[in-house]
FIKOL-804279 format. One record per atom (N, C-alpha, C): chain; atom name; z, x, y. Coordinates in Angstrom, 1 decimal, decimal comma, always signed. Example, Ala and Ser with C-alpha at 12.3 -4.5 7.8 and 13.67 -1.06 7.14 Angstrom:
BEGIN
['A' 'N' [+7,8 +13,2 -5,7]]
['A' 'CA' [+7,8 +12,3 -4,5]]
['A' 'C' [+7,8 +13,2 -3,3]]
['A' 'N' [+7,1 +12,8 -2,2]]
['A' 'CA' [+7,1 +13,7 -1,1]]
['A' 'C' [+7,9 +12,9 +0,0]]
END
This chain:
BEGIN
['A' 'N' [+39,0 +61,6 +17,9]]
['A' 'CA' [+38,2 +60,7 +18,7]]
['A' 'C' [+39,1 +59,6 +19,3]]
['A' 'N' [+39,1 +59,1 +20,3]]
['A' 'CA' [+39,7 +58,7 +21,4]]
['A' 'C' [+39,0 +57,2 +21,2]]
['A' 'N' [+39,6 +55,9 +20,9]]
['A' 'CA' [+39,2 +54,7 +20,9]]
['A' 'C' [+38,7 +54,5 +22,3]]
['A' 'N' [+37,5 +53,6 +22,2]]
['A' 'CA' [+37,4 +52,9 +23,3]]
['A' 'C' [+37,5 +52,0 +24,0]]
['A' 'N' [+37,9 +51,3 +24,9]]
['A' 'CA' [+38,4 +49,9 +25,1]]
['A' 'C' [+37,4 +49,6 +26,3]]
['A' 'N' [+36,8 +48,0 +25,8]]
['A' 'CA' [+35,9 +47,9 +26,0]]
['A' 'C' [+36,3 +46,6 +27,5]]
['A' 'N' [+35,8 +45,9 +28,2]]
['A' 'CA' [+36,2 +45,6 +29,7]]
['A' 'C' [+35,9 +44,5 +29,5]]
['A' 'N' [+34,5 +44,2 +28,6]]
['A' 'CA' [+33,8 +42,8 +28,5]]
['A' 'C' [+34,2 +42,4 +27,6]]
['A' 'N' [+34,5 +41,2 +28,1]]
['A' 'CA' [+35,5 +39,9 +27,5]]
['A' 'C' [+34,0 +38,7 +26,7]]
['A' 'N' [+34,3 +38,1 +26,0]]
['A' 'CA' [+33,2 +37,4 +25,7]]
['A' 'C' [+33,8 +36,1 +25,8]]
['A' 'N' [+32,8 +35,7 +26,3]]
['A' 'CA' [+33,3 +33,8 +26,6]]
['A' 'C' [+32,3 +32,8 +25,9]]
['A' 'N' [+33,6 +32,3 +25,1]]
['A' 'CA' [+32,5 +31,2 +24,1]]
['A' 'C' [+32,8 +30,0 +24,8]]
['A' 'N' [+31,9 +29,1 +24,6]]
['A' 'CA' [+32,0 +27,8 +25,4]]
['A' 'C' [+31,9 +27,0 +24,3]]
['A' 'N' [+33,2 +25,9 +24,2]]
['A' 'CA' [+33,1 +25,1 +23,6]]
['A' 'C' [+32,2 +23,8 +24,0]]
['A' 'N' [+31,3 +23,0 +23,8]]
['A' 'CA' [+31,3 +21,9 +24,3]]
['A' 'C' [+31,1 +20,9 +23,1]]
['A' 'N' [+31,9 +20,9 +22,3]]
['A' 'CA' [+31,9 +19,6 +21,3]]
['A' 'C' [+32,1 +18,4 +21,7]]
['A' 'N' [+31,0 +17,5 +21,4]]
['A' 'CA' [+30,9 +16,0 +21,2]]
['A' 'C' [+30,9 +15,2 +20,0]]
['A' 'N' [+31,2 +14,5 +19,6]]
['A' 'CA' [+30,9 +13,0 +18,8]]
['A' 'C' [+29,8 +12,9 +18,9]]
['A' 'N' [+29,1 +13,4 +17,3]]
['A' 'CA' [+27,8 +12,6 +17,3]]
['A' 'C' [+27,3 +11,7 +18,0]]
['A' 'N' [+25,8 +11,2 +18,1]]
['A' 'CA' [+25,7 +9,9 +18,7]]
['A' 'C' [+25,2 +8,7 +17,7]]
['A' 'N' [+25,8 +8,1 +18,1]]
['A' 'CA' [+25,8 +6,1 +16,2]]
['A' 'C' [+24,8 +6,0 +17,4]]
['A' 'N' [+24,0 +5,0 +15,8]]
['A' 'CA' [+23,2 +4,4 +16,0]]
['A' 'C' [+22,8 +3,3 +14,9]]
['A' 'N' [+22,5 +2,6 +16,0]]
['A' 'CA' [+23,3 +0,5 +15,1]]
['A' 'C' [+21,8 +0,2 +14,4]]
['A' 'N' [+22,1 +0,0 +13,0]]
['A' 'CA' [+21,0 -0,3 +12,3]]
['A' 'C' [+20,4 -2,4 +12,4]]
['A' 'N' [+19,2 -2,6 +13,4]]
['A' 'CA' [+19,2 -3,7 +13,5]]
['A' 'C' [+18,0 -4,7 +12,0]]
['A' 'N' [+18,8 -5,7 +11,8]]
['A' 'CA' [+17,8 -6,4 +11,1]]
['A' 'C' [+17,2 -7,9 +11,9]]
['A' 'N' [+15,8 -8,2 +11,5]]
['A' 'CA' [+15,1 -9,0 +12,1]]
['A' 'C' [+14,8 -10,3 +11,5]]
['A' 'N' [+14,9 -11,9 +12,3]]
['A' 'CA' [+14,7 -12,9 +11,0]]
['A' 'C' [+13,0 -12,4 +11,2]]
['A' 'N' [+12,2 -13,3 +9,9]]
['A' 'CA' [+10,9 -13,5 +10,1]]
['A' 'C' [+10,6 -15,0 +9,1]]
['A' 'N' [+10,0 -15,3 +9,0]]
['A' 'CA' [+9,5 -16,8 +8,2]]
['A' 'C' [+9,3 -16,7 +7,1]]
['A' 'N' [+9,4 -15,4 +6,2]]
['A' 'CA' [+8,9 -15,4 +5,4]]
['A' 'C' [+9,5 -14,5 +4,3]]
['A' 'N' [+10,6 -13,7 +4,6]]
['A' 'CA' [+11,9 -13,0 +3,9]]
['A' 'C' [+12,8 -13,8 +3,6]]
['A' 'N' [+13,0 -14,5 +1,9]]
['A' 'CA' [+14,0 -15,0 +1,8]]
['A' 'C' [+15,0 -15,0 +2,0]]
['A' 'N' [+16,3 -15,5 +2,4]]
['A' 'CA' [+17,7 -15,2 +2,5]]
['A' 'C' [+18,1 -14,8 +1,0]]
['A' 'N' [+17,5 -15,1 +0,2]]
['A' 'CA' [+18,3 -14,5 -1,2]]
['A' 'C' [+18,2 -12,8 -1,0]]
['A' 'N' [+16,9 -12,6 -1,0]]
['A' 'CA' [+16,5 -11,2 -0,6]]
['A' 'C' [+17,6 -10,7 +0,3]]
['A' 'N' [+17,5 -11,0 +1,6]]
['A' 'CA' [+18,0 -10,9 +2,8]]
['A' 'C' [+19,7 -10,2 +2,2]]
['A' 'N' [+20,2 -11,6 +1,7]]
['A' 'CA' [+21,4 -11,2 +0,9]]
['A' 'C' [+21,6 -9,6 +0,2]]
['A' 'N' [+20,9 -10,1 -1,1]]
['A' 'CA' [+20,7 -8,5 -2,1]]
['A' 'C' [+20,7 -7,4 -1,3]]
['A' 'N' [+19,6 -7,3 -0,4]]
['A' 'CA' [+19,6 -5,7 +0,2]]
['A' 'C' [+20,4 -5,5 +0,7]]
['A' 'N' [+21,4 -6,4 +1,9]]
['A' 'CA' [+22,8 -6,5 +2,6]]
['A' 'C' [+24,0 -5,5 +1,7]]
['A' 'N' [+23,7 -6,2 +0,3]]
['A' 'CA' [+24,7 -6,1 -0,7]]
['A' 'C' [+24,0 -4,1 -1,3]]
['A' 'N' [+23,2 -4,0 -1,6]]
['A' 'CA' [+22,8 -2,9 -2,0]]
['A' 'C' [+22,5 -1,9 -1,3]]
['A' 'N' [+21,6 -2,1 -0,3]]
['A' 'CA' [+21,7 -1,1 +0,7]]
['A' 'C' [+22,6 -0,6 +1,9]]
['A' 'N' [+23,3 -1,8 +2,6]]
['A' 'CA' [+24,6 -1,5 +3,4]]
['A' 'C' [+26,0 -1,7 +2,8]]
['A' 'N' [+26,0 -2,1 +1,6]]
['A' 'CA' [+27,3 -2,0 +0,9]]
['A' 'C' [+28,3 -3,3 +1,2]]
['A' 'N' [+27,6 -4,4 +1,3]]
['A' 'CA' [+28,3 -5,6 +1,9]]
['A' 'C' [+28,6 -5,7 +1,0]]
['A' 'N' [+30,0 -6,8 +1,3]]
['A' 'CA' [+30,5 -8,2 +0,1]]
['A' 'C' [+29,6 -9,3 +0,2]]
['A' 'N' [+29,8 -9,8 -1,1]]
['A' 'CA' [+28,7 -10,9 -0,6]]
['A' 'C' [+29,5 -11,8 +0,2]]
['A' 'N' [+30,6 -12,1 +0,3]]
['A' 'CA' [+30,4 -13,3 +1,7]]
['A' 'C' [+30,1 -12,5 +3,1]]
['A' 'N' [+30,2 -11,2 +3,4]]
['A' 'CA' [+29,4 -10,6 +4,9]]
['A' 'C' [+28,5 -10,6 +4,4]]
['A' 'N' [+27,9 -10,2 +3,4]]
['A' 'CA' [+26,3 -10,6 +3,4]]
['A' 'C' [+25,2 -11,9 +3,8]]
['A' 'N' [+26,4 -12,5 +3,4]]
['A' 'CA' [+25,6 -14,0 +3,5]]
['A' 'C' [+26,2 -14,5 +5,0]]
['A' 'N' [+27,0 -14,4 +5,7]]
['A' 'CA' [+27,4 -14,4 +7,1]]
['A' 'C' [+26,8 -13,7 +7,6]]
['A' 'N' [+26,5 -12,1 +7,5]]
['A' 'CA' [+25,0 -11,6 +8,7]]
['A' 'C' [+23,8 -12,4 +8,4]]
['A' 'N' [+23,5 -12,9 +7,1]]
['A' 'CA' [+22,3 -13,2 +7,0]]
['A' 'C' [+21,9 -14,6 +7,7]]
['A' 'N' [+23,1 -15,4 +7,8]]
['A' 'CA' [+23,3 -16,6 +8,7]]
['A' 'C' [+23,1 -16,3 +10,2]]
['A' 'N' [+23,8 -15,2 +10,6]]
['A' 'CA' [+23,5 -14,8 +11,9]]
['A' 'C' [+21,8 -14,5 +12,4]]
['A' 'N' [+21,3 -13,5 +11,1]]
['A' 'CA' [+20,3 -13,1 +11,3]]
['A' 'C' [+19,2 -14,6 +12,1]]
['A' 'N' [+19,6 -15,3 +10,9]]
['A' 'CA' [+18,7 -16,4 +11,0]]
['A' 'C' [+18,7 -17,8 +11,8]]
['A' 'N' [+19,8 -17,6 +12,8]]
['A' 'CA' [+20,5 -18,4 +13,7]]
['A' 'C' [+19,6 -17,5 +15,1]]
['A' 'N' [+20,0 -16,2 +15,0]]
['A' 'CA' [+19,8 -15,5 +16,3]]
['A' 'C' [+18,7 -14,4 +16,6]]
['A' 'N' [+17,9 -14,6 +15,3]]
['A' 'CA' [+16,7 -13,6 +15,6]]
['A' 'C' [+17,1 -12,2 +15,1]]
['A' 'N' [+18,2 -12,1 +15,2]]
['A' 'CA' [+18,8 -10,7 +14,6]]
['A' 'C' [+19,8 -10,2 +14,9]]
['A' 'N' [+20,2 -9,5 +14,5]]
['A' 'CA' [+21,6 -8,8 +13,9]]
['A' 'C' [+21,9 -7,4 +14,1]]
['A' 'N' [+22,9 -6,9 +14,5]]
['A' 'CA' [+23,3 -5,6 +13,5]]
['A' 'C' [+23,8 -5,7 +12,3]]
['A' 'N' [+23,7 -4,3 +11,6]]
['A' 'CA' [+24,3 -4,5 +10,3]]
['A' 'C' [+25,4 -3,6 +9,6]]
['A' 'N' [+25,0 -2,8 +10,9]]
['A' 'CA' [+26,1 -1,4 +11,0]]
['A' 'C' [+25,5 -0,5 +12,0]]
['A' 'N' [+26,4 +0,5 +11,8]]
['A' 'CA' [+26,5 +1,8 +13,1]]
['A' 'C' [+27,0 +2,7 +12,3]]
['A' 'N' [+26,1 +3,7 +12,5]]
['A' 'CA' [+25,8 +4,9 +11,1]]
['A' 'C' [+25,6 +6,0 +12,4]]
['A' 'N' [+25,5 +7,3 +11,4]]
['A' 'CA' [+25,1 +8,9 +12,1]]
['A' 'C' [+23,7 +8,1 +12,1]]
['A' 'N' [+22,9 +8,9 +13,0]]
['A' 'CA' [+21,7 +9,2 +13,1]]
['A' 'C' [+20,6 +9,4 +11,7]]
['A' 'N' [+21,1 +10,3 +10,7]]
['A' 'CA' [+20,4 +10,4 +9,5]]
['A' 'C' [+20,8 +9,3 +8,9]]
['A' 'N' [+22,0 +8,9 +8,6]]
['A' 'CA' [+22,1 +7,6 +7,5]]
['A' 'C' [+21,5 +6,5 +8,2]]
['A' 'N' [+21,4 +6,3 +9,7]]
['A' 'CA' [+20,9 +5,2 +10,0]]
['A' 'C' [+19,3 +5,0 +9,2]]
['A' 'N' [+18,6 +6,0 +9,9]]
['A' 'CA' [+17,2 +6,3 +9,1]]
['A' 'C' [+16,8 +6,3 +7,7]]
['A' 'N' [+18,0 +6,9 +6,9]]
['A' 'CA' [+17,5 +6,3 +5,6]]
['A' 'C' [+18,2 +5,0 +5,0]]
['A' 'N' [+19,3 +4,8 +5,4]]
['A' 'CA' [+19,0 +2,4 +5,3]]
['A' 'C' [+17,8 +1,8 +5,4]]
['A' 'N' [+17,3 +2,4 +7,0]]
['A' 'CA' [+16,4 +1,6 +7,1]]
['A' 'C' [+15,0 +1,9 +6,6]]
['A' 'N' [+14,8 +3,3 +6,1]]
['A' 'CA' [+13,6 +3,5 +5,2]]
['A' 'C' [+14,2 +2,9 +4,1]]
['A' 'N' [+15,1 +3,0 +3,0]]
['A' 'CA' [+15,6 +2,3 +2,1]]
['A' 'C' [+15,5 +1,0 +2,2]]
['A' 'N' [+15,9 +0,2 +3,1]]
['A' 'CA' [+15,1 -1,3 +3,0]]
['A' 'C' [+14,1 -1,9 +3,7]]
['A' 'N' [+13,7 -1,3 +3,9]]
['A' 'CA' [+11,6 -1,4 +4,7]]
['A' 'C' [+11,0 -0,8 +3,0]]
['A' 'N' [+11,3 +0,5 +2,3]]
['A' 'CA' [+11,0 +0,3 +1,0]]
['A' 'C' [+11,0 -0,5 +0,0]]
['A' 'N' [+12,8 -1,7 -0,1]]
['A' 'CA' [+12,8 -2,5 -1,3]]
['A' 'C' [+12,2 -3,6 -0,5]]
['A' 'N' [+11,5 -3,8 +0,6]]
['A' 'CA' [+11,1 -4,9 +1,2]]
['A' 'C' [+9,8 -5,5 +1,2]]
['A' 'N' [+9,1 -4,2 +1,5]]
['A' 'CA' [+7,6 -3,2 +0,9]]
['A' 'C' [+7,3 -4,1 -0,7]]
['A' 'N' [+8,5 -3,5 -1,1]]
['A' 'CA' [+8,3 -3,7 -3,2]]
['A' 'C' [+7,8 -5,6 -3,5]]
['A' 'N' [+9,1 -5,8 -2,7]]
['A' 'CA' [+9,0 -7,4 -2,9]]
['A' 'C' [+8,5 -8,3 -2,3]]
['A' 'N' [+7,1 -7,6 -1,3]]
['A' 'CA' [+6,0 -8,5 -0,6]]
['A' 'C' [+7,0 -9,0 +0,5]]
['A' 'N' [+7,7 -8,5 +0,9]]
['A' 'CA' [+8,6 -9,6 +2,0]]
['A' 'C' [+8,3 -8,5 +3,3]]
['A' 'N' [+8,0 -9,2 +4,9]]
['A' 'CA' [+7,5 -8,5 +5,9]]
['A' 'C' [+8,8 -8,1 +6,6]]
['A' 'N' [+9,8 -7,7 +6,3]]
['A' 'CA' [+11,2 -8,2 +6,6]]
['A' 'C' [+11,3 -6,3 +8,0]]
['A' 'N' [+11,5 -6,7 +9,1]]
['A' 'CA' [+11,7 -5,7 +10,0]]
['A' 'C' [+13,4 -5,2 +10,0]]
['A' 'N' [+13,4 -3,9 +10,3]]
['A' 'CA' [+14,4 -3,3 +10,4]]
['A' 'C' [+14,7 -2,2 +11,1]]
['A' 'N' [+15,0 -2,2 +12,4]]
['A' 'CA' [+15,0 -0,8 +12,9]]
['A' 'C' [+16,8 +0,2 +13,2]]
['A' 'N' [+16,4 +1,2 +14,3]]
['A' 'CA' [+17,7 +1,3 +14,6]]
['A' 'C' [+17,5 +2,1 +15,6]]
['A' 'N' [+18,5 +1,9 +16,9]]
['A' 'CA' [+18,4 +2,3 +18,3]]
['A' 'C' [+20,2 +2,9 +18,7]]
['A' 'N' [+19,8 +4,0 +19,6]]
['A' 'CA' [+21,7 +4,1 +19,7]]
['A' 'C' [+22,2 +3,4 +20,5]]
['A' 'N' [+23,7 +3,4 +19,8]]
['A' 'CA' [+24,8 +2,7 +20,2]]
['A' 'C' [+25,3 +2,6 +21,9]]
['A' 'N' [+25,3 +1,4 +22,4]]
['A' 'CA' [+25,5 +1,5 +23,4]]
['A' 'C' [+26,6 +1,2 +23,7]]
END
């Protein structure tokens, strides 16, 4: 039996990109301590405490902040992770996240 060779070529298309970041924002409010403010900085985005306590100055100087620029899935769970310890501790503390521009 006689191989057969075949004419059609297959064409793969690459089109790889770089995910798209997306900046996890925090918000001041009247009523979220800066100690707090601090701690979550420190436990949920992984700060030192002197960047913690420097975004938190920012925060509260300028209405808000970034805190990072994450994938799309980590951004979402930071910020469900601290809208939950925030939840816990009666504090109304806003936190969202929008892509990176």
């Amino acid at each position: 039996m006689a191989k057969e060779q075949s004419t059609i070529r297959e064409r793969e298309r690459l089109d790889v990109r770089e995910p798209r970041r997306y900046q996890v924002i925090i918000f001041n409010d009247d009523f979220t301590t800066m100690e707090f403010v601090v701690r979550l900085l420190i436990s949920v985005f992984h700060k030192s405490p002197a960047e913690a306590e420097q975004l938190m100055m920012m925060v509260h100087r300028s209405e808000k902040a970034v805190v990072g620029i994450y994938s799309y899935d980590v951004a979402v769970s930071k910020v469900q992770r601290g809208l939950a310890m925030a939840r816990q501790e009666g504090f109304p503390l806003r936190l969202t996240y929008q892509p990176e521009e």
